[in-house]
C-alpha positions as CSV (number, residue, x, y, z in Angstrom):
1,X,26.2,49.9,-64.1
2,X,27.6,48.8,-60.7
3,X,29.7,45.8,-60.3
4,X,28.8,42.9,-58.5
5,X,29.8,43.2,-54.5
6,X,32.2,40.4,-54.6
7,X,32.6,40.2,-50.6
8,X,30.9,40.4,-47.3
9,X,32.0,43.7,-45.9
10,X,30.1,42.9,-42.3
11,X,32.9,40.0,-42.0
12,X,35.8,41.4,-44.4
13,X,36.6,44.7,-42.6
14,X,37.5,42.8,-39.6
15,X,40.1,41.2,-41.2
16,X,41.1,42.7,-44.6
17,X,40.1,46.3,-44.7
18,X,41.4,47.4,-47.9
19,X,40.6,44.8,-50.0
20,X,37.1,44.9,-48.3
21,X,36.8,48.7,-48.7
22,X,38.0,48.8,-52.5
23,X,35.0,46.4,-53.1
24,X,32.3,47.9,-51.6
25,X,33.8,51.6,-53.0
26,X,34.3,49.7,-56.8
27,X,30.3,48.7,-56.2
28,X,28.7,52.0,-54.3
29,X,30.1,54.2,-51.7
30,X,27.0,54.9,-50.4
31,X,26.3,51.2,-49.8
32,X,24.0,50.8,-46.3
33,X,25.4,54.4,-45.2
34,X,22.4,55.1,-43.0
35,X,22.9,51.8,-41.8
36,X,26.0,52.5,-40.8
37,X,25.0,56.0,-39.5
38,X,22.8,54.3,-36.9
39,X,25.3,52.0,-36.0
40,X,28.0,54.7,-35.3
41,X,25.3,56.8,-33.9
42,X,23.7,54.5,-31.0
43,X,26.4,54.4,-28.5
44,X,26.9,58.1,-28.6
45,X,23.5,58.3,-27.8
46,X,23.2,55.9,-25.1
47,X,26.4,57.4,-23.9
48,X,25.2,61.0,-23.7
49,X,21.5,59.4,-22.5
50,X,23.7,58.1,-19.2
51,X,26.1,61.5,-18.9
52,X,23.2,63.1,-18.6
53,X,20.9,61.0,-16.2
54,X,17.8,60.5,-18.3
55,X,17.3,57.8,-16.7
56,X,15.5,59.5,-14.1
57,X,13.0,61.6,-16.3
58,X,11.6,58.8,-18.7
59,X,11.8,55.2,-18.8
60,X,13.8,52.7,-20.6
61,X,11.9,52.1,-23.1
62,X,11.3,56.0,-23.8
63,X,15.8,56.0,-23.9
64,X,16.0,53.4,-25.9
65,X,13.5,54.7,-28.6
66,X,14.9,58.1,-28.4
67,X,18.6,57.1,-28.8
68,X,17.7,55.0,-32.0
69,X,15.7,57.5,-33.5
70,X,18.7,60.0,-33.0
71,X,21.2,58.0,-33.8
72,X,21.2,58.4,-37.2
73,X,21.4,62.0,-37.3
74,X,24.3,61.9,-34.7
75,X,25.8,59.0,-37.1
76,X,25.3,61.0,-40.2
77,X,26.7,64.5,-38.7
78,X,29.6,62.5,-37.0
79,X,31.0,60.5,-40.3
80,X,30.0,63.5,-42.6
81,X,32.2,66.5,-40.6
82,X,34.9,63.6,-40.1
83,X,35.2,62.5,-44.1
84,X,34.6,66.5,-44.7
85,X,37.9,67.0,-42.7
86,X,39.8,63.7,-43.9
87,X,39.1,64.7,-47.7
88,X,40.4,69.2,-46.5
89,X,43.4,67.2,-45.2
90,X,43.9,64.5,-47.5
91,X,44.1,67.0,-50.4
92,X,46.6,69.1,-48.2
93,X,49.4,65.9,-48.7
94,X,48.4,64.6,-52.3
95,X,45.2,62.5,-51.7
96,X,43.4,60.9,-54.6
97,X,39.9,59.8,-53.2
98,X,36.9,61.8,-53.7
99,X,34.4,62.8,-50.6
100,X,32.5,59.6,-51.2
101,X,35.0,57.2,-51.4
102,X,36.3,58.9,-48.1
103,X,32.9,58.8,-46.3
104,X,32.6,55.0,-47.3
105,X,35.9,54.1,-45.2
106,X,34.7,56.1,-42.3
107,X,31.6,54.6,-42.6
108,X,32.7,51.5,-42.8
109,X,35.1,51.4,-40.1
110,X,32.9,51.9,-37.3
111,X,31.6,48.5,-38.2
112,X,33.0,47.3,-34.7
113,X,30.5,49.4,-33.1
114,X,28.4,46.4,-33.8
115,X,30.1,45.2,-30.9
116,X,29.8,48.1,-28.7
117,X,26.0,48.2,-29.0
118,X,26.0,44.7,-28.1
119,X,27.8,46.0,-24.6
120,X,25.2,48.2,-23.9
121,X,22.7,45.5,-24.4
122,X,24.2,43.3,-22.0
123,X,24.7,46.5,-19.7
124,X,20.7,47.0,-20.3
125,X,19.3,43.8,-19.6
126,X,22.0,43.8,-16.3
127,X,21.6,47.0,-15.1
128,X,18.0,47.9,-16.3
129,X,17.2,52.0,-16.0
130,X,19.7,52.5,-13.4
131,X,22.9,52.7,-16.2
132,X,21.3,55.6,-16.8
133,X,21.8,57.6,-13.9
134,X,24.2,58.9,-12.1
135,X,23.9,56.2,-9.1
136,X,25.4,54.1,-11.5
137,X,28.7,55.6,-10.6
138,X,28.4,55.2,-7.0
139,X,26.7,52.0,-7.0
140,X,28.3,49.1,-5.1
141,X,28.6,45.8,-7.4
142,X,28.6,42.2,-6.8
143,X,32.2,40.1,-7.9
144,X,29.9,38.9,-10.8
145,X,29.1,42.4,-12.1
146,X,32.2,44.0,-11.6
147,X,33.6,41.0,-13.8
148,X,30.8,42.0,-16.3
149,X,32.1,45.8,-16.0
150,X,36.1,45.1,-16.8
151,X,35.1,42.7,-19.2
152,X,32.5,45.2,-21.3
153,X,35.5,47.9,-20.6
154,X,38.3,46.0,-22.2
155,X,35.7,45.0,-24.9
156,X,34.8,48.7,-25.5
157,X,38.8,49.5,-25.5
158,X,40.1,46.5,-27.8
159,X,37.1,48.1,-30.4
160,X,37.8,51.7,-30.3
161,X,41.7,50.4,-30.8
162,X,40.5,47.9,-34.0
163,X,38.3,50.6,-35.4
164,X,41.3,53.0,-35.6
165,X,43.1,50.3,-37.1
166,X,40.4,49.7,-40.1
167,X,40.2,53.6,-40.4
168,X,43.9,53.7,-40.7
169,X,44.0,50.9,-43.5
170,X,40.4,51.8,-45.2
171,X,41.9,55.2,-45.7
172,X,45.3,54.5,-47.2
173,X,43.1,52.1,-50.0
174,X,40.8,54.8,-51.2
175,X,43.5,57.9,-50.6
176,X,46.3,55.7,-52.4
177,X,48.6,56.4,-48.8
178,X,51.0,54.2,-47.1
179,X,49.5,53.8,-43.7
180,X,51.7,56.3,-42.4
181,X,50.6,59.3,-44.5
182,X,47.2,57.9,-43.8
183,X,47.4,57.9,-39.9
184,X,49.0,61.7,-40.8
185,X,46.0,62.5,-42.3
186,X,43.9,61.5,-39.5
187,X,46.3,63.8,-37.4
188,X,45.6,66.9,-39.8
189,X,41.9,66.7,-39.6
190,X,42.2,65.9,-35.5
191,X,44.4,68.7,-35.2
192,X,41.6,71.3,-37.0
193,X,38.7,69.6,-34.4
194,X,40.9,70.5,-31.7
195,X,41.8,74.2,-32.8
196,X,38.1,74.7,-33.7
197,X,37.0,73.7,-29.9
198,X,39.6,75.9,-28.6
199,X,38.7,78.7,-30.6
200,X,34.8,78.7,-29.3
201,X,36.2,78.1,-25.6
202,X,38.5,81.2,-26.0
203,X,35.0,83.1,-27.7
204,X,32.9,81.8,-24.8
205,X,35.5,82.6,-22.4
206,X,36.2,86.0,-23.1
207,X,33.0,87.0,-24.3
């Protein structure tokens, strides 16, 4: 029988992560994962939906729809290869937490994409279809809208900073680390991303 969810984890990772994340792990790992997947999963999409200048082949509408249907399959493949890689590395320097556990930290500490989808709204309902071409780079903004743009930036920067901090202090709960040997963890499984990228570029290169 699972126990009672004695917190609110939407408020309680922003403050106390690991007392928040031991809850929700004590009462279901998998608590509102694909939730979670499409909020992790939305702003990549929208990013790679303005990299790539959709904007100019189907409307708003069509972007949106598409980025939020996608979004959790980008979420899901994003936290899944991340916790695969946390739980190789963890075991590597004496970790205790089993894959699930793992996946429910990462999970959980891209809650402050919450935010960041909320900066692409405002982005949206400022900036209509055109944020999602490439005249968006070379357009020439008003004082107002280049306020908006620093402001959404330092937004966007503060959360990807916080989010490392909750993964940092999620992980140490559930892997029994000091947040040391948890941010060395993080490093491990960075460190194989980055070898695996470099080993395709050098077969795509010299192939």
């Amino acid at each position: 029988m699972m126990e009672k969810l004695t917190v609110n984890p939407w408020k309680g990772m922003w403050t106390n992560p690991k007392q928040t994340i031991r809850a929700v792990v004590t009462h279901d790992p998998r608590y509102r994962f694909i939730t979670l997947c499409v909020i992790n999963g939305l702003p990549a999409m929208l990013q790679v939906a303005q990299n790539m200048s959709l904007g100019f082949s189907y409307s708003l509408v069509g972007i949106l729809l598409g980025s939020i249907f996608l979004s959790l399959f980008a979420g899901m493949i994003g936290i899944t290869v991340a916790s695969g890689l946390l739980y190789l590395t963890g075991k590597w320097i004496g970790g205790m937490s089993s894959f699930l556990q793992i996946r429910c930290a990462v999970s959980w500490s891209n809650v402050t994409n919450v935010i960041s989808i909320l900066m692409w709204a405002i982005l949206i309902v400022m900036f209509d279809k055109v944020l999602f071409t490439d005249l968006f780079e070379t357009a020439s903004f008003t004082k107002k809208e280049s306020l908006l743009l620093m402001g959404v930036f330092l937004t966007q920067t503060v959360m990807s900073v916080w989010s490392l901090v909750l993964l940092v202090q999620s992980l140490a709960e559930v892997q029994g680390f000091s947040s040391w040997k948890s941010i060395l963890n993080i490093l491990l499984s960075f460190g194989i991303l980055i070898a695996f990228f470099w080993l395709i570029g050098l077969f795509f290169v010299n192939g």
